[in-house]
mmCIF file of the N, C-alpha and C atoms, coordinates in Angstrom:
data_MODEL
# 
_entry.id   MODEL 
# 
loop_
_atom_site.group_PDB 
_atom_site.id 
_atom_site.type_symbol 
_atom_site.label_atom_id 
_atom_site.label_alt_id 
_atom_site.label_comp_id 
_atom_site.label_asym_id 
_atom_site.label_entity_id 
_atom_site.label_seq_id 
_atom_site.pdbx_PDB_ins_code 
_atom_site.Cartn_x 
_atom_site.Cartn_y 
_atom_site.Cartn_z 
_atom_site.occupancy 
_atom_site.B_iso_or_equiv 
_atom_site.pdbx_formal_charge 
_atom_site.auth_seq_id 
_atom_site.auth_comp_id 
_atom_site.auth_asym_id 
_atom_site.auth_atom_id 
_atom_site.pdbx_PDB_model_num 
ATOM 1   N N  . UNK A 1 1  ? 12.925  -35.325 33.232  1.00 0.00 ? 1  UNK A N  1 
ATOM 2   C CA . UNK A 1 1  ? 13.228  -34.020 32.675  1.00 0.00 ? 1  UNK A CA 1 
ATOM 3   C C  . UNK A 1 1  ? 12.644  -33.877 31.267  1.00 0.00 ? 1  UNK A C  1 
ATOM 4   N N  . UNK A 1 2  ? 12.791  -35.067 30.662  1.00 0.00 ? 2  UNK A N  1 
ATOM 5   C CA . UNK A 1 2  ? 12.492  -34.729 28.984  1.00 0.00 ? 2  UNK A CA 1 
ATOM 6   C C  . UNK A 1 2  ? 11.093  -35.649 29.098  1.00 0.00 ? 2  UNK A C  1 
ATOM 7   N N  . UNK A 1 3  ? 10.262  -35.965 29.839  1.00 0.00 ? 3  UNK A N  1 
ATOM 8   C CA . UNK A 1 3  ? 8.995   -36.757 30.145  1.00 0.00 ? 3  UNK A CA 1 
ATOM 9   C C  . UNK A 1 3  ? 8.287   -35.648 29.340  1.00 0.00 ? 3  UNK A C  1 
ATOM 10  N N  . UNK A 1 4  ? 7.253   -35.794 28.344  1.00 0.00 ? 4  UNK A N  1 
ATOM 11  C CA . UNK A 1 4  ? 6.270   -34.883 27.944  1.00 0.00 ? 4  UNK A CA 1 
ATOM 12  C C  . UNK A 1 4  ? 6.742   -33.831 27.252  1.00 0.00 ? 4  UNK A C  1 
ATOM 13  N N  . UNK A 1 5  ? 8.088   -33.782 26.587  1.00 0.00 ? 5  UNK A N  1 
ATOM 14  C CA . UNK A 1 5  ? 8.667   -32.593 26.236  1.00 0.00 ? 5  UNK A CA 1 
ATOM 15  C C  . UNK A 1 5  ? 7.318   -32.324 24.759  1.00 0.00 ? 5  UNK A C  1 
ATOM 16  N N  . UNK A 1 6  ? 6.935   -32.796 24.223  1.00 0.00 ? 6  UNK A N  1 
ATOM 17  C CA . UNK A 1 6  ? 6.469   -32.817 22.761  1.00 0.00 ? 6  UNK A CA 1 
ATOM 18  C C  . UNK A 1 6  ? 5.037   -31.777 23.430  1.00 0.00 ? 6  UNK A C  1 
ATOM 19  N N  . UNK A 1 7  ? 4.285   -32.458 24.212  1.00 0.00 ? 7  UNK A N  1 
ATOM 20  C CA . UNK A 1 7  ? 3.448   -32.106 24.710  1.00 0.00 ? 7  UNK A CA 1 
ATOM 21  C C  . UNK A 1 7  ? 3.048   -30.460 25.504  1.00 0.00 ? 7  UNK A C  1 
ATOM 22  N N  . UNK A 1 8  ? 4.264   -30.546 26.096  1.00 0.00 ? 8  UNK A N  1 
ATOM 23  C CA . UNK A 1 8  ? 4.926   -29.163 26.793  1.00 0.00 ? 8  UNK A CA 1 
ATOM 24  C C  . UNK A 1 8  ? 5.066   -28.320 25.620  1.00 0.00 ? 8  UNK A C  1 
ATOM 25  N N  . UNK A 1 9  ? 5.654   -28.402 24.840  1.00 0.00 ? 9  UNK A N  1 
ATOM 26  C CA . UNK A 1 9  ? 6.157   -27.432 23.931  1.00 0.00 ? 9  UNK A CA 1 
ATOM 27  C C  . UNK A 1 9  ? 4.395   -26.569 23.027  1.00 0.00 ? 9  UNK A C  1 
ATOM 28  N N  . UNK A 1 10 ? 4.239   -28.140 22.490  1.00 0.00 ? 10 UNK A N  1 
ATOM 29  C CA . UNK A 1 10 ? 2.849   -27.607 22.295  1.00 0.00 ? 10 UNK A CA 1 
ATOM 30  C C  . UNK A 1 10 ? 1.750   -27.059 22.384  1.00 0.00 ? 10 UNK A C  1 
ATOM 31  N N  . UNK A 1 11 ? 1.279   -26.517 23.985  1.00 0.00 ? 11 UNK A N  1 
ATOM 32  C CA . UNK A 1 11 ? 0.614   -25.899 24.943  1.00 0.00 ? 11 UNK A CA 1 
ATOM 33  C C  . UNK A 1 11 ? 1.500   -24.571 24.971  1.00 0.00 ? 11 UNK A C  1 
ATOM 34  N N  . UNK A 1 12 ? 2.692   -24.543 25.409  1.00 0.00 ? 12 UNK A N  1 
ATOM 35  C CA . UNK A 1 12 ? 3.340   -23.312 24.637  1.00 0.00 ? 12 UNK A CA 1 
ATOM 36  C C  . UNK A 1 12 ? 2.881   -22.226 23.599  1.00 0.00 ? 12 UNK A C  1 
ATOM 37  N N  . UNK A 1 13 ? 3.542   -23.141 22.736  1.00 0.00 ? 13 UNK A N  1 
ATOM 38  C CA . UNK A 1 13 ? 2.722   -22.611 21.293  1.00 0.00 ? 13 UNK A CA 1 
ATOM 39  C C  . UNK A 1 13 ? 0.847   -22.074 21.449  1.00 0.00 ? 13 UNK A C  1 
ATOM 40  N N  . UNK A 1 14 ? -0.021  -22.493 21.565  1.00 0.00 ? 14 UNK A N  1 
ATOM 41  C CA . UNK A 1 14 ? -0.745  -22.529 21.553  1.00 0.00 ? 14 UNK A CA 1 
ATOM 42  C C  . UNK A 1 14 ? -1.388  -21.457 22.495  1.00 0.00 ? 14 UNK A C  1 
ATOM 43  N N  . UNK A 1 15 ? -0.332  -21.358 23.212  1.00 0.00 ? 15 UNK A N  1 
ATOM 44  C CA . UNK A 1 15 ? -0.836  -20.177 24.286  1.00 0.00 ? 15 UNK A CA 1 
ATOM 45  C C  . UNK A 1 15 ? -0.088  -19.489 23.787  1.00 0.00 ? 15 UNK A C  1 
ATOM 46  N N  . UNK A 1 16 ? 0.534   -18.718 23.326  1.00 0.00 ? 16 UNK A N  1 
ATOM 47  C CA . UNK A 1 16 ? 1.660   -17.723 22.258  1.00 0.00 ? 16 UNK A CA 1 
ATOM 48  C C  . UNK A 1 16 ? 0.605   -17.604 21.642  1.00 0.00 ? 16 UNK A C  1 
ATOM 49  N N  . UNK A 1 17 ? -0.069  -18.340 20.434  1.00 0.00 ? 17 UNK A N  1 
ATOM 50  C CA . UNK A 1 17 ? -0.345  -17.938 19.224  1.00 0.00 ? 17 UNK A CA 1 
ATOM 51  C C  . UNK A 1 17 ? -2.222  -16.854 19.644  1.00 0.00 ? 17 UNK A C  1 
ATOM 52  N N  . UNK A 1 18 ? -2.346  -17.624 21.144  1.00 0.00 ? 18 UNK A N  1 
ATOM 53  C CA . UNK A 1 18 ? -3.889  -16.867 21.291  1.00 0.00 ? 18 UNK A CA 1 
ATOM 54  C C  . UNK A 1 18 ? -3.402  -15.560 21.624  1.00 0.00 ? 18 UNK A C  1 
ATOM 55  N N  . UNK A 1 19 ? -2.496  -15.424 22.219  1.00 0.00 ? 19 UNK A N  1 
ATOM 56  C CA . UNK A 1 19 ? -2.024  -14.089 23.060  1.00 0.00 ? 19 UNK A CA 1 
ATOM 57  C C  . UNK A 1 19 ? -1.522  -13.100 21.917  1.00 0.00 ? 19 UNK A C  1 
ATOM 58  N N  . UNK A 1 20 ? -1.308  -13.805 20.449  1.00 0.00 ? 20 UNK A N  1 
ATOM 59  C CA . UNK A 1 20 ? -0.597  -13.042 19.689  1.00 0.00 ? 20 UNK A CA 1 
ATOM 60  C C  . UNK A 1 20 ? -1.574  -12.501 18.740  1.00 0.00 ? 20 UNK A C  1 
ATOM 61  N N  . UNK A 1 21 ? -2.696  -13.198 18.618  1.00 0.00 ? 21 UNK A N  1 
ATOM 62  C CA . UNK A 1 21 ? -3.612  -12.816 17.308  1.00 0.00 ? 21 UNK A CA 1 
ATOM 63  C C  . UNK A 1 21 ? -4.995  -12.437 18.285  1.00 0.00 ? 21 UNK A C  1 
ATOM 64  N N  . UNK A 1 22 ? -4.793  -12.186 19.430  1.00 0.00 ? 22 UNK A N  1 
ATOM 65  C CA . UNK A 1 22 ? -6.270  -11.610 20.196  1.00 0.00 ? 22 UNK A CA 1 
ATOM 66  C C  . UNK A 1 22 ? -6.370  -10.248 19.320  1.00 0.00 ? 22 UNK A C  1 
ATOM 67  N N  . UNK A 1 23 ? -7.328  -9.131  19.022  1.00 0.00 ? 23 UNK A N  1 
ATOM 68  C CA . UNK A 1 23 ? -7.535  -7.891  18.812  1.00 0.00 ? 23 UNK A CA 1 
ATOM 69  C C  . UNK A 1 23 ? -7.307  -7.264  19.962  1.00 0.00 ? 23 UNK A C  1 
ATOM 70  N N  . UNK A 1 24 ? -6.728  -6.156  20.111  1.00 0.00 ? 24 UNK A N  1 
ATOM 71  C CA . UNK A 1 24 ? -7.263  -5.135  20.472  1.00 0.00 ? 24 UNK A CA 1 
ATOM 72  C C  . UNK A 1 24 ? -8.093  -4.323  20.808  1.00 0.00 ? 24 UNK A C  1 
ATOM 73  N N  . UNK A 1 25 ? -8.535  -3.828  21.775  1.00 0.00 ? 25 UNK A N  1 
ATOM 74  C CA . UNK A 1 25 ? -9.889  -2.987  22.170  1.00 0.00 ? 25 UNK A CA 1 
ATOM 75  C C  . UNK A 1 25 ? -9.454  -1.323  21.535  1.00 0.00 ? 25 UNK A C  1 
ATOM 76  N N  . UNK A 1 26 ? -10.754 -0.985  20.904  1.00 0.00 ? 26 UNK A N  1 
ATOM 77  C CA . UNK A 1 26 ? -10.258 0.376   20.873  1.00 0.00 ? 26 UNK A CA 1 
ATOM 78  C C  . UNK A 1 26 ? -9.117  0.658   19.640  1.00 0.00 ? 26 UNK A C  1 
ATOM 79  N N  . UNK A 1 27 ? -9.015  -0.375  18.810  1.00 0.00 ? 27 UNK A N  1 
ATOM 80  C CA . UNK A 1 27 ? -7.791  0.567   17.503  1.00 0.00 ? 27 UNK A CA 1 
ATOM 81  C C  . UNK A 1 27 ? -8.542  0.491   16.111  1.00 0.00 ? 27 UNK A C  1 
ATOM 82  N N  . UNK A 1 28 ? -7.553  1.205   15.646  1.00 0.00 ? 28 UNK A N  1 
ATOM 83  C CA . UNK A 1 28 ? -7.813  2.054   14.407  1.00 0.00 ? 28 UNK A CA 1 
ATOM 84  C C  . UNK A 1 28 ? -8.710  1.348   13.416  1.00 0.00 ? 28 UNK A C  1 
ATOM 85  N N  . UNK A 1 29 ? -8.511  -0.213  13.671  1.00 0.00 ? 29 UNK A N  1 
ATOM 86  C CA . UNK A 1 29 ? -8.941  -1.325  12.468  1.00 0.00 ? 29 UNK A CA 1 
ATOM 87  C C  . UNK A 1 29 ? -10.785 -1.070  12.859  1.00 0.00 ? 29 UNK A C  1 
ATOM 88  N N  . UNK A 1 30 ? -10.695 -0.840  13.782  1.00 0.00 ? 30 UNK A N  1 
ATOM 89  C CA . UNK A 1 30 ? -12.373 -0.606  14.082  1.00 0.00 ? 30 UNK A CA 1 
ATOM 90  C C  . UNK A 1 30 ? -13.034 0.289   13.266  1.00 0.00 ? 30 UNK A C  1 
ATOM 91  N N  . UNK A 1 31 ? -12.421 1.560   12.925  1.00 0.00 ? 31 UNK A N  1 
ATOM 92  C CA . UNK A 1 31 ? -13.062 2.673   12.212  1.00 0.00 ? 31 UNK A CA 1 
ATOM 93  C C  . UNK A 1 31 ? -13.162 2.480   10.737  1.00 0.00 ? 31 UNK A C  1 
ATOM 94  N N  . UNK A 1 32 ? -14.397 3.149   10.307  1.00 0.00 ? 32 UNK A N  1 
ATOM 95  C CA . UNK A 1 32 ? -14.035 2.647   8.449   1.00 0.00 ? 32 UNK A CA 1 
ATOM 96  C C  . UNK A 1 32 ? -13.503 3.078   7.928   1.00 0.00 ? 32 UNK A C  1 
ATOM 97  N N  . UNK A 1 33 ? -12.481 2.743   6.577   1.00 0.00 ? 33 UNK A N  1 
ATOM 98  C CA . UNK A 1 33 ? -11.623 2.927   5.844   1.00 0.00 ? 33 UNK A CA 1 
ATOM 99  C C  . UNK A 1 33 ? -12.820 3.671   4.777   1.00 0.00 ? 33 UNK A C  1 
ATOM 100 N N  . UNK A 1 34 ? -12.227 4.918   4.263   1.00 0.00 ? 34 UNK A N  1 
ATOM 101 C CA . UNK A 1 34 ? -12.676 5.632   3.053   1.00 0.00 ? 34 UNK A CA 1 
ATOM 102 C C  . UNK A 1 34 ? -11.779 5.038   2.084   1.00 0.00 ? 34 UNK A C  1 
ATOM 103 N N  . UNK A 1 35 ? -12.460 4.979   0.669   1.00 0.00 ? 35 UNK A N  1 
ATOM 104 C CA . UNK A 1 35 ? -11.574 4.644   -0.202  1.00 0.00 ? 35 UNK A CA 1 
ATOM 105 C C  . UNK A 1 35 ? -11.231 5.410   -1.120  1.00 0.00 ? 35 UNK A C  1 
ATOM 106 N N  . UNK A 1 36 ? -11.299 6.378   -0.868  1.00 0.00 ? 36 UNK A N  1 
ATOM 107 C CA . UNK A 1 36 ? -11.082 7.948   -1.259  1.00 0.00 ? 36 UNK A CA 1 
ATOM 108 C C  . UNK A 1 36 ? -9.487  8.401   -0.656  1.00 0.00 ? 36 UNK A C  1 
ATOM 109 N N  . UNK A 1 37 ? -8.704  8.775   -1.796  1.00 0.00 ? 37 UNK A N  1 
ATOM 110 C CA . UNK A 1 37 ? -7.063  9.217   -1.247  1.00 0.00 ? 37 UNK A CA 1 
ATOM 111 C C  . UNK A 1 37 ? -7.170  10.651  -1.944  1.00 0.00 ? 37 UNK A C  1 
ATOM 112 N N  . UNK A 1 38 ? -6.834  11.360  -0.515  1.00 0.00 ? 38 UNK A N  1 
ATOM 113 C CA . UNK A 1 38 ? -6.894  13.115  -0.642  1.00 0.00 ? 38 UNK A CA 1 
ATOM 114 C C  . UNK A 1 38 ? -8.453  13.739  -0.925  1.00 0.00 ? 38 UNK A C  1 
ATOM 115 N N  . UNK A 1 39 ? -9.253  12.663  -0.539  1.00 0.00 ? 39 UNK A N  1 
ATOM 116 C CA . UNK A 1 39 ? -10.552 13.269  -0.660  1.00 0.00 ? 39 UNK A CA 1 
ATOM 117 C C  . UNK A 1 39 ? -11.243 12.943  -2.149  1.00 0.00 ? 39 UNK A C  1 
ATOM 118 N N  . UNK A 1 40 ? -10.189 12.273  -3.614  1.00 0.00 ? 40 UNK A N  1 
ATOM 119 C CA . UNK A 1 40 ? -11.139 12.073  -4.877  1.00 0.00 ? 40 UNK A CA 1 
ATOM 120 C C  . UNK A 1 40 ? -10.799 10.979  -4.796  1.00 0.00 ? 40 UNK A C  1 
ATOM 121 N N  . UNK A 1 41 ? -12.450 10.722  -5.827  1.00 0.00 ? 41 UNK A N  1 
ATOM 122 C CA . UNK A 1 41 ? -12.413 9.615   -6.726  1.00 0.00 ? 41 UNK A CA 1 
ATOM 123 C C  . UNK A 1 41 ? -11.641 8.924   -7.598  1.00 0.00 ? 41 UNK A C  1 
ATOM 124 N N  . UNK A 1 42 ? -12.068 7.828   -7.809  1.00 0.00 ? 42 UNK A N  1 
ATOM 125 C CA . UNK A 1 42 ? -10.906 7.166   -8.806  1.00 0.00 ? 42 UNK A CA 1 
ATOM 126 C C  . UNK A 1 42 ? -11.013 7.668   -9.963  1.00 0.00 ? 42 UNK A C  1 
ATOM 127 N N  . UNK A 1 43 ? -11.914 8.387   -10.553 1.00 0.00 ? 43 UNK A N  1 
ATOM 128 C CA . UNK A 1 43 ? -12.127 8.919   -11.968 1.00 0.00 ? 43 UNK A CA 1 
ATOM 129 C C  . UNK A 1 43 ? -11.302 10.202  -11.568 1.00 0.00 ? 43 UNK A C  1 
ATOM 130 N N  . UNK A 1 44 ? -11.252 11.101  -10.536 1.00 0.00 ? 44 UNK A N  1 
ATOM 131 C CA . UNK A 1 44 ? -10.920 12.403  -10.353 1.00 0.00 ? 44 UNK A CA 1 
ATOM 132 C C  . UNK A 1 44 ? -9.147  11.794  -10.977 1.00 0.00 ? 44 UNK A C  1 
ATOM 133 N N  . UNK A 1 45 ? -8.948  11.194  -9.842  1.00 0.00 ? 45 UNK A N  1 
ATOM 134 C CA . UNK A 1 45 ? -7.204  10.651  -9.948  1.00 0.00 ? 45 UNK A CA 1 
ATOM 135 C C  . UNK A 1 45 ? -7.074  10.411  -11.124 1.00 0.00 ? 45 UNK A C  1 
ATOM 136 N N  . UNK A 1 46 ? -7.688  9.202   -11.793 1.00 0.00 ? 46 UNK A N  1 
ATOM 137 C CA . UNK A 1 46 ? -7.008  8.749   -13.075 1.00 0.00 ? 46 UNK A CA 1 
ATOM 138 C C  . UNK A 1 46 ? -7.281  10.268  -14.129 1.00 0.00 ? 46 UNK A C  1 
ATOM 139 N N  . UNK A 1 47 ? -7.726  11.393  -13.835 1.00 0.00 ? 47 UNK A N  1 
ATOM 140 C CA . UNK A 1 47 ? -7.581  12.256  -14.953 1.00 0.00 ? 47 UNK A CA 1 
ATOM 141 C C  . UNK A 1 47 ? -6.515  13.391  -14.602 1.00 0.00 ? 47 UNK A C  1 
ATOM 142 N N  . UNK A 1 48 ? -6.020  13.282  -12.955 1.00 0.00 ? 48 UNK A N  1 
ATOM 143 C CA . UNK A 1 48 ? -4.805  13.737  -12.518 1.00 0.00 ? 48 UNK A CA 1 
ATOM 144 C C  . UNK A 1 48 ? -3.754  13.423  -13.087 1.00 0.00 ? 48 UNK A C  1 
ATOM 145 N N  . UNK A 1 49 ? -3.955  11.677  -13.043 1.00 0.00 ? 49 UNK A N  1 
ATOM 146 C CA . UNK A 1 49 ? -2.688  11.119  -13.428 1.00 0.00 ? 49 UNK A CA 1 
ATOM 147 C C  . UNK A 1 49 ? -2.442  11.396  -15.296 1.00 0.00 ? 49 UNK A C  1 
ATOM 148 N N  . UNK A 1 50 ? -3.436  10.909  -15.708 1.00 0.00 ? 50 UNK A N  1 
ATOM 149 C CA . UNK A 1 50 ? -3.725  11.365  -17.239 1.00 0.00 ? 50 UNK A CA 1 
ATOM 150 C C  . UNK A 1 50 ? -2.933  12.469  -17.376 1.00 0.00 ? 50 UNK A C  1 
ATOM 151 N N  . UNK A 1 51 ? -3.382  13.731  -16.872 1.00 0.00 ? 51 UNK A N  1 
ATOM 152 C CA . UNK A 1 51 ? -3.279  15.241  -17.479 1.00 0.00 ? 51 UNK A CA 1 
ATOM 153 C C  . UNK A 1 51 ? -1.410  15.155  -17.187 1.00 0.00 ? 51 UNK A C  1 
ATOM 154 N N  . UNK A 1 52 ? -0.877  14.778  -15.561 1.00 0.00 ? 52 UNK A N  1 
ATOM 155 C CA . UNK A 1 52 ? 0.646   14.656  -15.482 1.00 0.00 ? 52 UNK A CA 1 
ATOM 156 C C  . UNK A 1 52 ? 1.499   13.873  -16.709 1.00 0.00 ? 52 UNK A C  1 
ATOM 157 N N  . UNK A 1 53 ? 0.848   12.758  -17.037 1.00 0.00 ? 53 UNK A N  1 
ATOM 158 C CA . UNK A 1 53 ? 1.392   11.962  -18.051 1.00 0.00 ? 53 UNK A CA 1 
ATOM 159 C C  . UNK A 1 53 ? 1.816   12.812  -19.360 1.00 0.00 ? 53 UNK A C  1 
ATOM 160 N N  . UNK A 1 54 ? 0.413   13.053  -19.685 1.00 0.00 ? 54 UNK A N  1 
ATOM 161 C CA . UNK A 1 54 ? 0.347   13.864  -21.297 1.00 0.00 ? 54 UNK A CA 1 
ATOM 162 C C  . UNK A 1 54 ? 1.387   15.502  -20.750 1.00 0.00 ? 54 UNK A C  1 
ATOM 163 N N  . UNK A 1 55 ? 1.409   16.361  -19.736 1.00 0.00 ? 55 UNK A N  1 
ATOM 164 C CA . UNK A 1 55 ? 1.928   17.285  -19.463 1.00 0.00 ? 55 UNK A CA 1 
ATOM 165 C C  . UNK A 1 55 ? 3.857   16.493  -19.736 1.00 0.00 ? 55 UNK A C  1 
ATOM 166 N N  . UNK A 1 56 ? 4.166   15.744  -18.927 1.00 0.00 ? 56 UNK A N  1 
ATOM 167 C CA . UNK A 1 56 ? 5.286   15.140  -19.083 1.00 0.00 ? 56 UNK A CA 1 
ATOM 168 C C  . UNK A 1 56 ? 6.200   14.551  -20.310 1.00 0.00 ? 56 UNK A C  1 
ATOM 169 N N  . UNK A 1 57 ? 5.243   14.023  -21.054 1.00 0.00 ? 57 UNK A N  1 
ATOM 170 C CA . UNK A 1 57 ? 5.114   13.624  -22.456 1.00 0.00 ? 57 UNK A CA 1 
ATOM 171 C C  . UNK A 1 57 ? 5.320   14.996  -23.462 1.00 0.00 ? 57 UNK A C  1 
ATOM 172 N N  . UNK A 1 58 ? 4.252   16.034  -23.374 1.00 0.00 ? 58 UNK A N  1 
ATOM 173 C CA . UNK A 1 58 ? 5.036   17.022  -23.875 1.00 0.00 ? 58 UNK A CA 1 
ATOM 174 C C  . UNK A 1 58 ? 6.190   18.166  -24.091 1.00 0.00 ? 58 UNK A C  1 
ATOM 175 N N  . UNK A 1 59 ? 6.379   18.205  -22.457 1.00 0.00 ? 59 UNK A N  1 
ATOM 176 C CA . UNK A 1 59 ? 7.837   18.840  -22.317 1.00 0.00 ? 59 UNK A CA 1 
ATOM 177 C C  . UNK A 1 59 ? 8.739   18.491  -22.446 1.00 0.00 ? 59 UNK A C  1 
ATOM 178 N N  . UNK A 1 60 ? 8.655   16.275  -22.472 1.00 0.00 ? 60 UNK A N  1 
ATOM 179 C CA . UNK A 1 60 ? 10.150  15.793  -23.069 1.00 0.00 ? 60 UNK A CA 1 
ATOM 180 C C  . UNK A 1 60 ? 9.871   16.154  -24.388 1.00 0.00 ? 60 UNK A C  1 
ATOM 181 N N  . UNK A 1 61 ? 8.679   16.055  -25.454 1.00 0.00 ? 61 UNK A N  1 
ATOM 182 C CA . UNK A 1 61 ? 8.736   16.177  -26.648 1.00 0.00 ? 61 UNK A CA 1 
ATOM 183 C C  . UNK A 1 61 ? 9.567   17.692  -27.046 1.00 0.00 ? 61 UNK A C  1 
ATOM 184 N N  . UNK A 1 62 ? 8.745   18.613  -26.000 1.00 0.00 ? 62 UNK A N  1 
ATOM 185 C CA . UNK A 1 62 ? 9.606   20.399  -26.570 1.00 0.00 ? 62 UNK A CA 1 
ATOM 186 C C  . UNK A 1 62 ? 10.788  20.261  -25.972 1.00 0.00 ? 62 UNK A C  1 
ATOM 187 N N  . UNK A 1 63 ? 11.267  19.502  -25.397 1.00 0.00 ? 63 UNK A N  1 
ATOM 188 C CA . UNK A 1 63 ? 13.201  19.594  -24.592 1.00 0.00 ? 63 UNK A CA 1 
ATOM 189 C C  . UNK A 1 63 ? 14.154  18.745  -25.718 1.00 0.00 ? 63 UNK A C  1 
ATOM 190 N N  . UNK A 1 64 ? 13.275  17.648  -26.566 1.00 0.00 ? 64 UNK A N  1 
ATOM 191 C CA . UNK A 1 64 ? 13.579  17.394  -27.519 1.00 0.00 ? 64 UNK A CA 1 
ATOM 192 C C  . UNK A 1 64 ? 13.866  17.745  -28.777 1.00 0.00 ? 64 UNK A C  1 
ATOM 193 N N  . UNK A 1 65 ? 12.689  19.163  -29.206 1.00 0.00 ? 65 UNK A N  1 
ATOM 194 C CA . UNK A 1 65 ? 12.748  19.692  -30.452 1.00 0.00 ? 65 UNK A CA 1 
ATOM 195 C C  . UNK A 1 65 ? 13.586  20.900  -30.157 1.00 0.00 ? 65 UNK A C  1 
ATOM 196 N N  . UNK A 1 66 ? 13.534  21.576  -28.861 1.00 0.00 ? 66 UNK A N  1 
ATOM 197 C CA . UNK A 1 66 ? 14.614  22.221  -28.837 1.00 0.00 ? 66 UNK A CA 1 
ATOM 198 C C  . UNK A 1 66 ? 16.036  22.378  -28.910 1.00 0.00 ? 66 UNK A C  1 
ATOM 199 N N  . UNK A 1 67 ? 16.148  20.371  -28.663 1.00 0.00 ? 67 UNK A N  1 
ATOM 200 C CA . UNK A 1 67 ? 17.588  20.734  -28.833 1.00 0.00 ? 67 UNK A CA 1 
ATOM 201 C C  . UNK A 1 67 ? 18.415  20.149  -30.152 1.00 0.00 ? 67 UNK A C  1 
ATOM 202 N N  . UNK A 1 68 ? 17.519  20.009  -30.724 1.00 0.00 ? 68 UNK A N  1 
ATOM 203 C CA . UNK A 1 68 ? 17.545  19.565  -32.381 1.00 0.00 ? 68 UNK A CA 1 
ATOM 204 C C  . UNK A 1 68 ? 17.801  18.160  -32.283 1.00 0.00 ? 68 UNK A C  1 
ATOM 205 N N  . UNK A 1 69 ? 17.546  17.164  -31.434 1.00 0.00 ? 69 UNK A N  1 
ATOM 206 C CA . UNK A 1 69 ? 17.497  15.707  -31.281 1.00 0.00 ? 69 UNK A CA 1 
ATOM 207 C C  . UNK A 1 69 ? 16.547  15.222  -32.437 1.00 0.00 ? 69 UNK A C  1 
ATOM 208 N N  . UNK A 1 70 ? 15.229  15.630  -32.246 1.00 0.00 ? 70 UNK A N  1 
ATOM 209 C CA . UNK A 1 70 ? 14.331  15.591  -33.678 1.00 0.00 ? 70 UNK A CA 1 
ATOM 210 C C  . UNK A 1 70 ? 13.654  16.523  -34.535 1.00 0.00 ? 70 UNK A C  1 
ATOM 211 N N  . UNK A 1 71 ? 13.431  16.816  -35.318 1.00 0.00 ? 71 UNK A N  1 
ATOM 212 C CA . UNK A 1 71 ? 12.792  17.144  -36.384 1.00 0.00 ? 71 UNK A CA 1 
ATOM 213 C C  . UNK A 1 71 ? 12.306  17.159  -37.209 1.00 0.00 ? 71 UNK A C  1 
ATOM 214 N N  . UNK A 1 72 ? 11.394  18.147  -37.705 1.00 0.00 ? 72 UNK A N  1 
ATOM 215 C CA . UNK A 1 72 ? 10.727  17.899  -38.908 1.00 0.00 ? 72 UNK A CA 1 
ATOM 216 C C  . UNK A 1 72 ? 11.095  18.536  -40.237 1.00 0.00 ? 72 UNK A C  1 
# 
């Protein structure tokens, strides 16, 4: 019953691990990846993100002076 157990188990495995990491015919990983998100560049974005930052930055600054937290 337990004759070859080490052996057995191992052929197991081994047939698992081909069946598990074969590809696929036909999926998505085939097609090329753009590296473009929403269609821009990384310069377009980082001046998106820029302009949100500095926009954000100034309305805490005027929510600030409005409410007399700071002044000049």
């Amino acid at each position: 019953m337990f004759d070859d157990l080490r052996n057995d188990a191992a052929k197991q495995y081994e047939e698992e691990s081909q069946a598990i990491y074969q590809p696929a015919a036909n999926t998505a990983a085939s097609r090329p990846r753009s590296k473009r998100f929403l269609g821009m560049t990384s310069i377009q974005r980082f001046v998106i993100v820029f302009l949100l930052m500095l926009a954000t930055c100034v309305i805490g600054f005027l929510c600030l002076f409005a409410t007399g937290r700071i002044g000049f």
